[in-house]
C-alpha positions in Angstrom: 0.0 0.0 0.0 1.2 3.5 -1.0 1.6 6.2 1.6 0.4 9.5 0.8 3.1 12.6 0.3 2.7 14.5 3.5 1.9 17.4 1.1 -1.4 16.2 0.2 -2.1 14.6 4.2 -1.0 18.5 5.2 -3.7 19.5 3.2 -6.2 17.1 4.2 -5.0 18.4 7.6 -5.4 21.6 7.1 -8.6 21.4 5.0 -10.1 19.2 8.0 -9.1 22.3 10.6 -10.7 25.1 8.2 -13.9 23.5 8.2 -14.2 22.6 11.9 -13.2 26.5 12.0 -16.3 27.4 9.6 -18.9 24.8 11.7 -18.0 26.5 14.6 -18.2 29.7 13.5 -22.0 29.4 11.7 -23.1 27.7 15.4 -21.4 30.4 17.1 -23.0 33.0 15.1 -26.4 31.8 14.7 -26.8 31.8 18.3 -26.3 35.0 18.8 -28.7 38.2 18.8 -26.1 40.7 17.5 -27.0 42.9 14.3 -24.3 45.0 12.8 -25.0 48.3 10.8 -24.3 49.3 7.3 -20.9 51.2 8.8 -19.6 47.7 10.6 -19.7 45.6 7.0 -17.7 48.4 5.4 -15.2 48.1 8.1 -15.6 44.6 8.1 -14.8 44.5 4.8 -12.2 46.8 4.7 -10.2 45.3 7.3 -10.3 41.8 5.5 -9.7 43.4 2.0 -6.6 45.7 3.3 -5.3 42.6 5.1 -5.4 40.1 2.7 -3.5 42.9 0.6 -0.7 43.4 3.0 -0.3 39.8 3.5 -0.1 38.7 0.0 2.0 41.6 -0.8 4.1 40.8 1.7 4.5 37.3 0.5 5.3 38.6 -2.8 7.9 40.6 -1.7 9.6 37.2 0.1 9.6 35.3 -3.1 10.9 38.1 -5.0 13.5 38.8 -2.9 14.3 34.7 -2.5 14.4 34.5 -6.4 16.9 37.9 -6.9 18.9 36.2 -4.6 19.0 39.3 -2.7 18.9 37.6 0.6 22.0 35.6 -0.4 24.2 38.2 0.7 22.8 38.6 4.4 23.4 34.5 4.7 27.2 35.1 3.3 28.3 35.7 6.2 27.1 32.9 8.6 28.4 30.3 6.5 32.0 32.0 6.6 31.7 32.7 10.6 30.9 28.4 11.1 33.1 26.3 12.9 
């Protein structure tokens, strides 16, 4: 019997997690009373818009830096300094 790659049992993993998240979250939520206004969506919205943006941008920034190689020259050093 084949094992699975523990990419795709990470992901199975993971997908597993996210969706416990979600259950709880609709339980959670339809037991509650709250309402929120017109003005808390926008900010809702905003906030999740404007973080995904930093985050991804972020990320982008990582891999482009990884792939110039500009990050070589910071790890120069430590590999000279080893015993």
């Amino acid at each position: 019997m084949r094992r699975p790659s523990p990419g795709i049992l990470a992901a199975v993993v993971l997908g597993g997690l996210s969706l416990l998240a979600v259950t709880f979250l609709v339980q959670a939520w339809s037991h509650i009373e709250a309402k929120m206004s017109i003005h808390g969506w926008i900010a809702l919205i905003l906030g999740v818009v404007v973080t995904m943006a930093v985050g991804v941008g972020l990320m982008a920034l990582v891999f482009f830096s990884a792939r110039r190689g500009w990050d070589d020259a910071a790890h120069r050093n430590d590999r000279d300094e080893a015993p």
